[in-house]
Backbone of each chain as ProteinMPNN parsed JSONL, in Angstrom:
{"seq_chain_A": "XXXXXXXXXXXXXXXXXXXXXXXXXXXXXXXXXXXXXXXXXXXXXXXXXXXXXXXXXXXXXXXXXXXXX", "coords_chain_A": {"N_chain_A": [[128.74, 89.752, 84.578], [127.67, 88.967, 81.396], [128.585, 88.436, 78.437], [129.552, 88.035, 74.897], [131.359, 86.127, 72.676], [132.869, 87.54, 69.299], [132.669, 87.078, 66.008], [134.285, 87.633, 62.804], [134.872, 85.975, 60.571], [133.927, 84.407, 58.954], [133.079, 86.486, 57.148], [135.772, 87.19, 56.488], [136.973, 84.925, 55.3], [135.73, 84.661, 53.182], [136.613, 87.307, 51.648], [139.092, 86.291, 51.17], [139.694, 85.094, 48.57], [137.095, 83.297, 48.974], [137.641, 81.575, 50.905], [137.504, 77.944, 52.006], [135.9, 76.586, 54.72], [137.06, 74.123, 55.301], [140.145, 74.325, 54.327], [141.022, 76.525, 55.973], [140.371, 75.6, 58.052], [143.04, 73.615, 58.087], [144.912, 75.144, 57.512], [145.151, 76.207, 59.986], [145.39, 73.751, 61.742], [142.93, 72.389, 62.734], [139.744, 70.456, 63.007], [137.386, 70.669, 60.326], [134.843, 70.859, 61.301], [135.461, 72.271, 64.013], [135.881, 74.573, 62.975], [133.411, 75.427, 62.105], [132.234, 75.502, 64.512], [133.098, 77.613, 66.024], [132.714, 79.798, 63.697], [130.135, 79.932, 64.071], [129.949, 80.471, 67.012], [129.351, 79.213, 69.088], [131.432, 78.163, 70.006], [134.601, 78.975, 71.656], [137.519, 79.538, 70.452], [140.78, 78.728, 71.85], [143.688, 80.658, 73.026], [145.497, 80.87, 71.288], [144.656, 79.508, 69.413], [143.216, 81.228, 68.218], [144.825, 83.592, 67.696], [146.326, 82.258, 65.411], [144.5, 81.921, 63.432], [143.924, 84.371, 63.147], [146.206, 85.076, 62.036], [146.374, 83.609, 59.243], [144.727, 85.238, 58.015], [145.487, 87.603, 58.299], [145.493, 89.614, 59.673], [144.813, 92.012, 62.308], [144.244, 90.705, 66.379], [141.759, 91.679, 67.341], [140.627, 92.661, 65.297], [139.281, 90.279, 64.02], [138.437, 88.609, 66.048], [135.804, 90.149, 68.94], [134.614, 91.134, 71.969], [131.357, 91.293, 73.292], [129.759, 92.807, 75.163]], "CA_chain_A": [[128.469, 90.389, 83.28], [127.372, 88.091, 80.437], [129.275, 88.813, 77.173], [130.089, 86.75, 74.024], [132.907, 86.464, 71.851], [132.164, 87.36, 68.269], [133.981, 87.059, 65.306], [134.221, 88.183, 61.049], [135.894, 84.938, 60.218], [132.609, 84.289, 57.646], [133.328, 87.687, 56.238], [137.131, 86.966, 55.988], [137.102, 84.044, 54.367], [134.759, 85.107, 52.045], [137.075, 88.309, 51.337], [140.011, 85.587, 51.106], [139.211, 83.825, 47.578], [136.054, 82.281, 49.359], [138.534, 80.062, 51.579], [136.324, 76.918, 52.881], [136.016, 75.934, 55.455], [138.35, 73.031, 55.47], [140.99, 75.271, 53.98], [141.123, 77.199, 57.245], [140.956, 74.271, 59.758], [144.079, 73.148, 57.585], [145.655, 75.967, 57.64], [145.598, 76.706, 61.41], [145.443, 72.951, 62.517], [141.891, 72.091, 63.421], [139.212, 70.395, 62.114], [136.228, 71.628, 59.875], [133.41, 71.064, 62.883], [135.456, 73.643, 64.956], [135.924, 75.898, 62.476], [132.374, 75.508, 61.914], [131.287, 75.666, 65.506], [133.907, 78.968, 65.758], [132.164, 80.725, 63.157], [128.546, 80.26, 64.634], [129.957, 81.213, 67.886], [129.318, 78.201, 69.832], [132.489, 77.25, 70.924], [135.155, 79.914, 71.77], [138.754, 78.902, 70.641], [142.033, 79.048, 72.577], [143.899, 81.979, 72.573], [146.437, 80.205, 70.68], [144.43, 79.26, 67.551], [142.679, 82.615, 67.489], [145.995, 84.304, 66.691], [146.725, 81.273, 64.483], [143.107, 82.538, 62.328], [144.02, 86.158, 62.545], [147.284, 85.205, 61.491], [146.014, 83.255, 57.908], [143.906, 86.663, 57.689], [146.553, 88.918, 58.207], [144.492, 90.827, 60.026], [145.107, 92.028, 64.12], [143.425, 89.844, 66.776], [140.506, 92.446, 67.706], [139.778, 92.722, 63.55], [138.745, 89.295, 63.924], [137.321, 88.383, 67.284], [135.182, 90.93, 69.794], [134.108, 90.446, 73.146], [130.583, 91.984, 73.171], [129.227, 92.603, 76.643]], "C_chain_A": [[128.574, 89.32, 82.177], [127.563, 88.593, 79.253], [129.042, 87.231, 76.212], [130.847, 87.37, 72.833], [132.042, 86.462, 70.442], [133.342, 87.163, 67.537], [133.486, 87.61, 63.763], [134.722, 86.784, 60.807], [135.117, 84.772, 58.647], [132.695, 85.328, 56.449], [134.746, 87.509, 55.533], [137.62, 86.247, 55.054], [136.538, 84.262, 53.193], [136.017, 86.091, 51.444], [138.404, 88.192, 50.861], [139.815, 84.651, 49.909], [138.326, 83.244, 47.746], [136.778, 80.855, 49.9], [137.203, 79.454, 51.912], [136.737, 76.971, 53.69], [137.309, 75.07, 56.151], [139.467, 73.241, 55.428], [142.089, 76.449, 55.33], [141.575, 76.437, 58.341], [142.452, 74.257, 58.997], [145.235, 73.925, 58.103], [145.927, 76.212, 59.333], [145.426, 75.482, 62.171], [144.389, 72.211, 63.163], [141.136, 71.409, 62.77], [137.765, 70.976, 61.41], [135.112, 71.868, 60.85], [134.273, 72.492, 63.59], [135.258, 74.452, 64.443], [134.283, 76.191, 62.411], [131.748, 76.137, 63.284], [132.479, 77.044, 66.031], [132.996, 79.831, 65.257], [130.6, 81.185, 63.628], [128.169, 80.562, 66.181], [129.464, 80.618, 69.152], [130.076, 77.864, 70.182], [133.88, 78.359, 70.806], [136.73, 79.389, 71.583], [139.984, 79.523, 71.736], [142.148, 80.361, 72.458], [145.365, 81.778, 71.3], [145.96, 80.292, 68.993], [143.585, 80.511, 67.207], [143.836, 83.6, 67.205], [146.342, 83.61, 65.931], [145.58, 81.838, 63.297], [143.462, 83.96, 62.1], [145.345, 86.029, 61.918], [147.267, 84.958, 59.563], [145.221, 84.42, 57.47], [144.745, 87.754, 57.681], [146.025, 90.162, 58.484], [145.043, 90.612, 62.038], [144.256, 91.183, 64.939], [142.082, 90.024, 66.893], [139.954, 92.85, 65.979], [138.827, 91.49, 63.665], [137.652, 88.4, 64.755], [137.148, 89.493, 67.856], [134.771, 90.537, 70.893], [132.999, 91.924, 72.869], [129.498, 92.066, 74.559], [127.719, 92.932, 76.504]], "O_chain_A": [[129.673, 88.775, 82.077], [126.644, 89.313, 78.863], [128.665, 86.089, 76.477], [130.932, 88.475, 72.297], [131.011, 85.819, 70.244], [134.508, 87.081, 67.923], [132.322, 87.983, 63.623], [135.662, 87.031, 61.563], [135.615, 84.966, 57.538], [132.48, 85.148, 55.25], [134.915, 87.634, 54.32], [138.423, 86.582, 54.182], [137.118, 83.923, 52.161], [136.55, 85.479, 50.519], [139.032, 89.114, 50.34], [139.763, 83.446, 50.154], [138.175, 82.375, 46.887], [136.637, 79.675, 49.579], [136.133, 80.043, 52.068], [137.902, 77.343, 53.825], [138.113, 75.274, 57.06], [140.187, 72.642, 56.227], [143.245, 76.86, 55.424], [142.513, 76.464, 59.139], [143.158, 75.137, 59.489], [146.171, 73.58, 58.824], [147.082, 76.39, 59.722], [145.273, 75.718, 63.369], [144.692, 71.433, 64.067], [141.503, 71.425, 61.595], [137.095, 71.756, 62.087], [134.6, 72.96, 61.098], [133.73, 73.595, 63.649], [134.551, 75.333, 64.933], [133.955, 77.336, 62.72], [130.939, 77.065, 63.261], [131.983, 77.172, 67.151], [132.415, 80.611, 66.012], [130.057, 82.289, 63.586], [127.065, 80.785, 66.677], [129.19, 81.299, 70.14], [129.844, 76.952, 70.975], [134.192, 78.555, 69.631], [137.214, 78.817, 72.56], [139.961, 80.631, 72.271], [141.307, 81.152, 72.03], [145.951, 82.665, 70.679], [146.442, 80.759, 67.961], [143.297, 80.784, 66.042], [143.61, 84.459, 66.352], [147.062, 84.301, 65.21], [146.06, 82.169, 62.213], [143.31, 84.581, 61.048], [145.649, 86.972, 61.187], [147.829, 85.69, 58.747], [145.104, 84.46, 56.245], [144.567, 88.757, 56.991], [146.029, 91.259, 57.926], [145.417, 89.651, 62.711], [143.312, 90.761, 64.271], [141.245, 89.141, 66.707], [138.838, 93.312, 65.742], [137.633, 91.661, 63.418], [136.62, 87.807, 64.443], [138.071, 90.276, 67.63], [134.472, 89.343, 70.891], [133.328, 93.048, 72.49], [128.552, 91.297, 74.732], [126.982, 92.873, 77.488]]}, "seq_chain_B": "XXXXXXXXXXXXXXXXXXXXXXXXXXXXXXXXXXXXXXXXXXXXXXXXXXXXXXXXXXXXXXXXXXXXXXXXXXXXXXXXXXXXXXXXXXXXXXXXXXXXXXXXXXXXXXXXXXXXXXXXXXXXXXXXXXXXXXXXXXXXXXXXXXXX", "coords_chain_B": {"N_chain_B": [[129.049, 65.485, 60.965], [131.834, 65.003, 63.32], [134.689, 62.538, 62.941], [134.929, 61.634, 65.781], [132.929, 62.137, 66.841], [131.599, 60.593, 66.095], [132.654, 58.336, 66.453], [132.399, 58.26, 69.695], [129.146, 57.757, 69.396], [129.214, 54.894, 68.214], [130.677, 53.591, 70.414], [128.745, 54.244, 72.881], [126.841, 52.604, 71.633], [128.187, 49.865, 71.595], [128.761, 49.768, 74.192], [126.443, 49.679, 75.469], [125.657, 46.964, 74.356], [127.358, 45.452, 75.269], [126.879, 45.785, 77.627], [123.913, 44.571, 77.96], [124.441, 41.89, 77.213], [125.76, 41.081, 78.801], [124.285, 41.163, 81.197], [122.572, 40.01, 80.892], [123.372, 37.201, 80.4], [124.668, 36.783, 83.255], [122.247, 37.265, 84.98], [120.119, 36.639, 83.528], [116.964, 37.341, 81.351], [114.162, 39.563, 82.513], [111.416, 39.014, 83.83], [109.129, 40.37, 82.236], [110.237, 41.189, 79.737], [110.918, 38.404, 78.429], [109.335, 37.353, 76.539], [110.399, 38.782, 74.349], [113.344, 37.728, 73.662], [114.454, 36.424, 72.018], [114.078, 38.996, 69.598], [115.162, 40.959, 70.782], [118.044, 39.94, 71.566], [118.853, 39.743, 68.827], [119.142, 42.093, 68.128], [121.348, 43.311, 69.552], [122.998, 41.919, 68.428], [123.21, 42.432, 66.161], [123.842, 45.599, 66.247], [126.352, 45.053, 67.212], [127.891, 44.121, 65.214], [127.855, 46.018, 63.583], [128.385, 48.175, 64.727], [131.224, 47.401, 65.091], [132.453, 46.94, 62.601], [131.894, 49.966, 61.66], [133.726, 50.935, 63.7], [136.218, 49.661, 62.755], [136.467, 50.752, 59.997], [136.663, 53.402, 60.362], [139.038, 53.043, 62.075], [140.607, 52.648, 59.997], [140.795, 54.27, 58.03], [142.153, 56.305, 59.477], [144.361, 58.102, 59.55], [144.195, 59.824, 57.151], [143.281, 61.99, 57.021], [144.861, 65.331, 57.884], [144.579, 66.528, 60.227], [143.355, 65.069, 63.365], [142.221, 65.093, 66.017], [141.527, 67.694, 67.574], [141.427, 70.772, 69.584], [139.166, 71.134, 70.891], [138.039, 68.507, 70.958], [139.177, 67.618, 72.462], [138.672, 69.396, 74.817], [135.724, 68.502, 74.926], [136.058, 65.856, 75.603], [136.853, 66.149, 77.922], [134.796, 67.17, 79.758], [133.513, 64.553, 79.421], [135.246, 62.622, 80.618], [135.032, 64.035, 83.321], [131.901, 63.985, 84.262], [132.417, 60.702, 84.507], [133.971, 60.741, 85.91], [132.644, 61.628, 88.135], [130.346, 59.745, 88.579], [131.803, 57.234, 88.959], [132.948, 57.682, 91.809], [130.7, 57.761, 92.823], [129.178, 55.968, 93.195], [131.135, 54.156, 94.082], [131.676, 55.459, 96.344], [128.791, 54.56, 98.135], [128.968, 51.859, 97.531], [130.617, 51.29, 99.221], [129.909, 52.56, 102.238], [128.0, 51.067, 102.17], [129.11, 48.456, 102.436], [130.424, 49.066, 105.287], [128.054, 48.935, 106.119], [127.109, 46.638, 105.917], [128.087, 44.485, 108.084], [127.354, 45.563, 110.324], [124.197, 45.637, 109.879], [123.652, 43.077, 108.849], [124.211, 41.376, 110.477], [121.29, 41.24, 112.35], [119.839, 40.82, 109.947], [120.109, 37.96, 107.459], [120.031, 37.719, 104.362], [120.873, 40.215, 104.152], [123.124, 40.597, 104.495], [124.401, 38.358, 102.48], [123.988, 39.445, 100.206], [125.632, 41.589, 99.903], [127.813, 40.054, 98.775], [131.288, 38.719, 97.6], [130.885, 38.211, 94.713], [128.833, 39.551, 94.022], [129.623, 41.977, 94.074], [131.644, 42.09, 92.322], [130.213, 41.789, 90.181], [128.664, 44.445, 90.164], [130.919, 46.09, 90.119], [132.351, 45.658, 87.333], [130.017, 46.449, 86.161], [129.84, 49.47, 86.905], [132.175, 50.195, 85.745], [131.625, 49.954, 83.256], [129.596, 51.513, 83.318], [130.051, 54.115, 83.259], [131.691, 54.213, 81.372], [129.861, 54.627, 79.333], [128.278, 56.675, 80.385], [130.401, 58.691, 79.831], [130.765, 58.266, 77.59], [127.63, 59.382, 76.34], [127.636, 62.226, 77.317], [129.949, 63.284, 75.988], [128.703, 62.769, 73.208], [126.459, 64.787, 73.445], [127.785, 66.914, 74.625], [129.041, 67.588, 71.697], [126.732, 67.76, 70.0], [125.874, 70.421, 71.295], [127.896, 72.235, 71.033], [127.714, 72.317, 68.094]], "CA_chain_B": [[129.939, 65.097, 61.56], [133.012, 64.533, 63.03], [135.064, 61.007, 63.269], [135.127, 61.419, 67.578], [131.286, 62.293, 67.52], [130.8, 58.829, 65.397], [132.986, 56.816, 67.848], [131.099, 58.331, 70.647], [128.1, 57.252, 68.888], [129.666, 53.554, 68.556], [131.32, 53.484, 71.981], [127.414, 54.372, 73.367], [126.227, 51.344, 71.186], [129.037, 48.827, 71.994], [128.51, 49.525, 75.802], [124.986, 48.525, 76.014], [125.58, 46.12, 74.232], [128.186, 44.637, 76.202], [125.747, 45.653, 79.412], [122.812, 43.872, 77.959], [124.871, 40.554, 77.246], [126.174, 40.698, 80.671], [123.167, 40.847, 82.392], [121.613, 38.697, 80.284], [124.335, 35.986, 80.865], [124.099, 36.442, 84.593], [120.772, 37.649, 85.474], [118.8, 36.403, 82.649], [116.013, 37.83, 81.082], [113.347, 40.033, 83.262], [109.843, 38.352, 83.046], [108.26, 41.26, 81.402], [110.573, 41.224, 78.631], [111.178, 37.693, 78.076], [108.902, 36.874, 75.257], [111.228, 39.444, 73.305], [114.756, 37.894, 73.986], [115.082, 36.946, 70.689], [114.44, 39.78, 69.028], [116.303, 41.622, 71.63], [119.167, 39.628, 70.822], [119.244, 39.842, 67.545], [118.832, 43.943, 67.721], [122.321, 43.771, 69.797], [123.88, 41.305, 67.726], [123.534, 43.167, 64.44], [124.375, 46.541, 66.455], [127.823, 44.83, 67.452], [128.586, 43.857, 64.062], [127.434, 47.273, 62.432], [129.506, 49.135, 65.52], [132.687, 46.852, 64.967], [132.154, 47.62, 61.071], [132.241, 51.198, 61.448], [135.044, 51.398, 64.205], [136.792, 49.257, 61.816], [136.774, 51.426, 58.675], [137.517, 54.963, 60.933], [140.815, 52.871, 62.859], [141.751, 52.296, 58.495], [141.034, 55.805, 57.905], [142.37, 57.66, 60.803], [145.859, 59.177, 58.938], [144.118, 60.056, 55.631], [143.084, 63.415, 57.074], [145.537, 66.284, 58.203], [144.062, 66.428, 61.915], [142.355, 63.73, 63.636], [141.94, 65.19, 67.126], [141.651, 69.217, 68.193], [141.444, 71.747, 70.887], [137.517, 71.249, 70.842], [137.667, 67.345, 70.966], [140.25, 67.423, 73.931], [137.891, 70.02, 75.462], [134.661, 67.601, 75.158], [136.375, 64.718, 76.082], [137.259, 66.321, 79.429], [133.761, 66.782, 79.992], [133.057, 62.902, 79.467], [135.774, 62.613, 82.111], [134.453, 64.666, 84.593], [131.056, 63.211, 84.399], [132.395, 59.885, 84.319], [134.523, 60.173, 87.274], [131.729, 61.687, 89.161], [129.303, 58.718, 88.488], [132.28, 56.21, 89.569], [133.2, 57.824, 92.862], [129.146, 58.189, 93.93], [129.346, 54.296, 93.528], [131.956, 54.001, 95.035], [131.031, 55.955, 98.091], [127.78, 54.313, 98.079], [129.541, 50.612, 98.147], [132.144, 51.797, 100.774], [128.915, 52.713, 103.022], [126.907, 49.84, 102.361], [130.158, 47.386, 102.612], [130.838, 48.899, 106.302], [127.229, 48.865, 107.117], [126.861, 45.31, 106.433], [128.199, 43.872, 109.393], [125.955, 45.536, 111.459], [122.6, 45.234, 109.677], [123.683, 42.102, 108.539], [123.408, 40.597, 112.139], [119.876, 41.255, 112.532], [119.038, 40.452, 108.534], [120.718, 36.938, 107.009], [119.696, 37.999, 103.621], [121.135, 41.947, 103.706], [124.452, 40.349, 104.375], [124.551, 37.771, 101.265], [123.788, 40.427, 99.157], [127.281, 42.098, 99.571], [129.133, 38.981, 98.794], [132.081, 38.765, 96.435], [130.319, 37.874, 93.448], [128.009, 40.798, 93.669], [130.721, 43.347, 93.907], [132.428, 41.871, 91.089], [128.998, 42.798, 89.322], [128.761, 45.846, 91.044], [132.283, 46.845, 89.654], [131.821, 45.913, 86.169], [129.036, 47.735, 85.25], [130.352, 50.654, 86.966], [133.061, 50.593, 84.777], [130.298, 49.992, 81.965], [128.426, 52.626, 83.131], [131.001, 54.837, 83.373], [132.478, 54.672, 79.648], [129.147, 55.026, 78.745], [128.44, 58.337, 80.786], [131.068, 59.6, 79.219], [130.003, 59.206, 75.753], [126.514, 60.176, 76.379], [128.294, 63.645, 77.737], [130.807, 63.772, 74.84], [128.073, 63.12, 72.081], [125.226, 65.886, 74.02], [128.73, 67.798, 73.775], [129.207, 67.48, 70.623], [126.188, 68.365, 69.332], [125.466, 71.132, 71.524], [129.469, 72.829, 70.269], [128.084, 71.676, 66.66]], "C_chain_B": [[131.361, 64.129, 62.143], [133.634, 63.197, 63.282], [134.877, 60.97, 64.887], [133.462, 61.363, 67.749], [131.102, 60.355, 66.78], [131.494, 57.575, 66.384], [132.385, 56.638, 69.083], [130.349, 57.847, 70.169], [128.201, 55.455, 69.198], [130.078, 53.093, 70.228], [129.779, 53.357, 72.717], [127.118, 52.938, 72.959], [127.002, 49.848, 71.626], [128.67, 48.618, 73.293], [127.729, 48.978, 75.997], [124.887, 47.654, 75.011], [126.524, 45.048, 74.773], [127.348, 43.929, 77.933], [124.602, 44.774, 79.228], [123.525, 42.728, 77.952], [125.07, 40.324, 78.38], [124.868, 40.651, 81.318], [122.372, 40.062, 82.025], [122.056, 37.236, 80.601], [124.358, 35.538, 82.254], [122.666, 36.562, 85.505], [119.392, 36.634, 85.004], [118.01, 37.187, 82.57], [114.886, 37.961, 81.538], [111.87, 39.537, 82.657], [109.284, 39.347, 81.753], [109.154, 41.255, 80.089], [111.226, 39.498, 77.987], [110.617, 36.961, 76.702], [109.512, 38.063, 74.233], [112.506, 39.214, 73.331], [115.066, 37.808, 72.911], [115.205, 37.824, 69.825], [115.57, 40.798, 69.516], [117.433, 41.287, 71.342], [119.839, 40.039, 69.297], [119.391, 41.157, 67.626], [120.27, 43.922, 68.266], [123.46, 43.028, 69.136], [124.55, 42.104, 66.621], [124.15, 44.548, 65.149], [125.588, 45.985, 66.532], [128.516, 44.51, 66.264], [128.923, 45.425, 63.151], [128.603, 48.27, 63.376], [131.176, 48.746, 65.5], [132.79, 47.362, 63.314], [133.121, 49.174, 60.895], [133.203, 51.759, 62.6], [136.138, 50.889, 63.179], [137.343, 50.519, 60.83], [137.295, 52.974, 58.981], [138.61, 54.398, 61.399], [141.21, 52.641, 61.177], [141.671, 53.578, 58.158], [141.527, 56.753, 58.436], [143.438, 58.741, 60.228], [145.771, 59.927, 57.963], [144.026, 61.868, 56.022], [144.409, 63.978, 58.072], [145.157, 66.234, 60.134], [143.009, 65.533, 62.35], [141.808, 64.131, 65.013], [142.403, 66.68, 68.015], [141.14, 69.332, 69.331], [139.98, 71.538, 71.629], [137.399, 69.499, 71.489], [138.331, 66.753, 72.179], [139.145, 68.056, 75.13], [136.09, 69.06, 76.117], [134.82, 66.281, 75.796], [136.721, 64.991, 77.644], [136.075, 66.662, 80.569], [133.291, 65.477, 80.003], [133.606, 62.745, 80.872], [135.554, 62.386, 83.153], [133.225, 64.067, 85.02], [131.441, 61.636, 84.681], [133.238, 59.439, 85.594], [133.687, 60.254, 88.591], [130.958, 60.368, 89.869], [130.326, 57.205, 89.145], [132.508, 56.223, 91.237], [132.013, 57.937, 93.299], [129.153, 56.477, 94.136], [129.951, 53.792, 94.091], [132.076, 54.264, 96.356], [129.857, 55.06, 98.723], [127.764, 52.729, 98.797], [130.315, 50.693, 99.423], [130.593, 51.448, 102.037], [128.16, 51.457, 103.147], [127.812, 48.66, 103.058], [130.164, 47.523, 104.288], [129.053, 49.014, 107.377], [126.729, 47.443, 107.165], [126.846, 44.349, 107.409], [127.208, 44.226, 110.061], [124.361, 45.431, 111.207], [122.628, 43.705, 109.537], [123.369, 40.779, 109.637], [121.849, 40.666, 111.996], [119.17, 40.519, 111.064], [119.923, 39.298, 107.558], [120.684, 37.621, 105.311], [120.672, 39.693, 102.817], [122.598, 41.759, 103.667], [124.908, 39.645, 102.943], [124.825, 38.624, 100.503], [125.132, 41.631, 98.288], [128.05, 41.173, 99.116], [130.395, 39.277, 97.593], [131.76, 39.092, 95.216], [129.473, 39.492, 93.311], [128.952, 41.983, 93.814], [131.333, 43.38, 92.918], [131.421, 42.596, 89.738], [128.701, 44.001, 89.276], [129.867, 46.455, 89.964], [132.486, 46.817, 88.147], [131.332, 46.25, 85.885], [129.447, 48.674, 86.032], [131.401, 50.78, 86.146], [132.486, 50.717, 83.332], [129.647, 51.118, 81.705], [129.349, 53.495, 82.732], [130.929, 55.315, 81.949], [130.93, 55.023, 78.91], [127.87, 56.025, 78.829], [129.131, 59.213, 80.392], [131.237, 59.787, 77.957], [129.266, 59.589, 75.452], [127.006, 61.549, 76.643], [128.895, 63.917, 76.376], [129.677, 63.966, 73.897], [126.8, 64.56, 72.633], [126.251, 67.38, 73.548], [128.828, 68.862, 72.078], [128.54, 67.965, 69.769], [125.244, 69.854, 70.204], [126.864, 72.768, 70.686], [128.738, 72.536, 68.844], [127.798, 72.935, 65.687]], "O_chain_B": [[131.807, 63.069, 61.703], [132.903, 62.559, 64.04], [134.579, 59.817, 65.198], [132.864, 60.699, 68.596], [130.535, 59.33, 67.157], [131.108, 56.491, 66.821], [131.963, 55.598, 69.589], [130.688, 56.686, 70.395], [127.561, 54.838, 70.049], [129.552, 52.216, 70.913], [129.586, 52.235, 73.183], [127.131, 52.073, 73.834], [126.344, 48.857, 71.944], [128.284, 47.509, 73.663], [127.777, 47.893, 76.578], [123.709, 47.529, 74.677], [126.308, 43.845, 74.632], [127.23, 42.952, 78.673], [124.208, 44.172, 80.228], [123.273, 42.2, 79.035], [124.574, 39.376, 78.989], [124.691, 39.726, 82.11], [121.542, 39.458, 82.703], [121.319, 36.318, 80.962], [124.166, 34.371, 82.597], [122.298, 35.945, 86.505], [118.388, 36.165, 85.539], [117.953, 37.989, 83.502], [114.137, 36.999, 81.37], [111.38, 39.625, 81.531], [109.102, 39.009, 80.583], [108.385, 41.359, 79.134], [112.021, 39.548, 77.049], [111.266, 36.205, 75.979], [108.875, 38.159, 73.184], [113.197, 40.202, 73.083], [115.8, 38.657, 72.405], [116.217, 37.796, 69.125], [116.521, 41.276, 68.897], [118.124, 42.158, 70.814], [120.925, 40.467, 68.906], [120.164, 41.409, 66.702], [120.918, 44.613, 67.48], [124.637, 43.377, 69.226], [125.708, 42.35, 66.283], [125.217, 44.793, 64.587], [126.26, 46.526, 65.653], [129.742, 44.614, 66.263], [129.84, 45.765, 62.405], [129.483, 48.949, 62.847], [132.11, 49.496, 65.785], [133.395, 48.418, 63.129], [134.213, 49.473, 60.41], [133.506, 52.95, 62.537], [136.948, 51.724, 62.775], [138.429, 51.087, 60.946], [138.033, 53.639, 58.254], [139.554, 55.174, 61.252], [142.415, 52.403, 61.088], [142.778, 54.077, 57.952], [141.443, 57.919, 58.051], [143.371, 59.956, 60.412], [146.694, 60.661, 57.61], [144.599, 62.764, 55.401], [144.919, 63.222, 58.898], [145.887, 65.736, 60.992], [141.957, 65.317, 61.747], [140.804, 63.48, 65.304], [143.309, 66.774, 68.843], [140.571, 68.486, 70.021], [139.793, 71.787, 72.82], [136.674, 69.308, 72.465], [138.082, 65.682, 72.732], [138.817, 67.414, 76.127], [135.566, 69.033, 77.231], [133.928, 65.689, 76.405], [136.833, 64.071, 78.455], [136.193, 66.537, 81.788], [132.426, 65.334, 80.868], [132.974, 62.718, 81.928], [135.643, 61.392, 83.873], [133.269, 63.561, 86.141], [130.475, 61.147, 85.265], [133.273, 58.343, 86.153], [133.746, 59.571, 89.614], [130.906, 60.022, 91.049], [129.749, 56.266, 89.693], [132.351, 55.219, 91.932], [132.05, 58.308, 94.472], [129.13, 55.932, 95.24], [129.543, 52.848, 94.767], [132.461, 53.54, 97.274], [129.997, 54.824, 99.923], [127.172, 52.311, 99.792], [130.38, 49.978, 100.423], [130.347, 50.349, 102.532], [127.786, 50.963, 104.211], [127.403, 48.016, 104.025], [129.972, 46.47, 104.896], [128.852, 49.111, 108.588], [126.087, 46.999, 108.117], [125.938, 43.549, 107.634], [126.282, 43.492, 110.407], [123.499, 45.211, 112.058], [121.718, 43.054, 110.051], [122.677, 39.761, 109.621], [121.37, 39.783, 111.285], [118.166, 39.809, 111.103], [120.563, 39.92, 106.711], [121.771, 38.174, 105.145], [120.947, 40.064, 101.676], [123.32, 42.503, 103.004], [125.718, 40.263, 102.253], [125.959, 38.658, 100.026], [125.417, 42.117, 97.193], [129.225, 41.528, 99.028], [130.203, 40.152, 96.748], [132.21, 40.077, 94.631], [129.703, 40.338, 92.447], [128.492, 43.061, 93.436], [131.685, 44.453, 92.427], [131.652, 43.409, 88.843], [128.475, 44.574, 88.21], [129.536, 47.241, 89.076], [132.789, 47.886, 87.618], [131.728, 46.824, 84.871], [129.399, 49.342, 84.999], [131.45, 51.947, 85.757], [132.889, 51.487, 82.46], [129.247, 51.645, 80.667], [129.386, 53.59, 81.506], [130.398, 56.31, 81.457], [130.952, 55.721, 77.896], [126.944, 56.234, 78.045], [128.814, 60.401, 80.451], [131.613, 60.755, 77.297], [129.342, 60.267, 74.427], [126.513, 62.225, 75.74], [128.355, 64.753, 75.652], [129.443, 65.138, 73.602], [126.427, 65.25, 71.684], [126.008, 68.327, 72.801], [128.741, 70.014, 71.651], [129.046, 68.554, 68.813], [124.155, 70.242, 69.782], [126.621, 73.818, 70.091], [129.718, 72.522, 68.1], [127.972, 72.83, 64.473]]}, "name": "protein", "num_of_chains": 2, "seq": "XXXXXXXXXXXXXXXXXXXXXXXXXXXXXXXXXXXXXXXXXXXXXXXXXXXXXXXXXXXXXXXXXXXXXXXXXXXXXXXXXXXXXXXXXXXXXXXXXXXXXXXXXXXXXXXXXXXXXXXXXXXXXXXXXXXXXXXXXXXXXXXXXXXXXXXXXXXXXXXXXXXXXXXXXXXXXXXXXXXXXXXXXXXXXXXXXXXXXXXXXXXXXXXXXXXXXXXXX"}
């Protein structure tokens, strides 16, 4: 079964002062390319730094990422 | 992009240019391309200056930023790796085989024996280690910009 992980992060940030980018990596340790290649859903993070992102969101893990089969 | 994709980038350029000097130094220059050594030269000269340059100025920059090396860049690099160990152990198998079939072809063929000698393994083994590092930055940068 061929799924893919989605995410709001684009929405969040936005809904967050218009965090950047960079702002985000910072905040949870990474740098701007992942976050970048995160948000467009090309590269699926840990499970580590995706509660580290829902955590700067203050939002639950499944608010933020989806698995969409 | 990021500082690891640009060293990949360099690392790629440094290699063959290490590989072309070397084979140029022992081989010399293949008829068909000999009325271009100098420019040839010169094209890997200036790359080695321009690739020492810009490793240069990222090893003086490396601390300025907050993170220098994530989850993603560990992840791509383990792909280089993998590819890179593949491509050493097929050579390696490859020499093994040839090494223990020498003796016996080598009887019948003066020529098929030479060919293994010292010296050529030493060649042999350097550019596999050549190739190598620079299988595994072709992988990292394809990586890199396929994750981008």
């Amino acid at each position: 079964m061929d799924g893919q992980i989605v995410n709001q992060i684009r929405k969040l940030r936005f809904l967050h002062n218009e965090m950047t980018q960079q702002e985000l990596a910072e905040a949870v340790g990474v740098t701007r390319q992942t976050i970048n290649a995160i948000e467009a859903a090309k590269y699926s993070p840990s499970l580590e730094l995706a509660f580290k992102i829902s955590i700067v969101f203050d939002k639950p893990l499944e608010e933020v990422f989806s698995y969409q089969s | 992009m990021s500082k690891h994709e640009i060293l990949s980038w360099t690392s790629i350029a440094s290699s063959a240019t290490v590989i072309f000097f070397y084979v140029l130094f022992f081989f010399g220059m293949p008829g068909f391309l000999a009325e271009h050594e100098a420019s040839l030269t010169k094209i890997f000269v200036n790359t080695f200056w321009i690739v020492l340059a810009i490793e240069l100025f990222i090893g003086l920059t490396e601390h300025r930023s907050n993170v220098d090396k994530d989850e993603r860049d560990y992840q791509i690099e383990a792909f280089g790796h993998k590819f890179a160990y593949s491509f050493v152990m097929v050579i390696l198998v490859i020499m093994l085989v040839q090494l223990f079939l020498a003796p016996i072809l080598g009887q019948a063929n003066e020529t098929y024996s030479s060919i293994y000698s010292l010296s050529t393994l030493r060649h042999v083994l350097f550019l596999t280690i050549l190739g190598s590092s620079l299988i595994k930055r072709i992988t990292m940068v394809y990586h890199y910009r396929k994750l981008a």
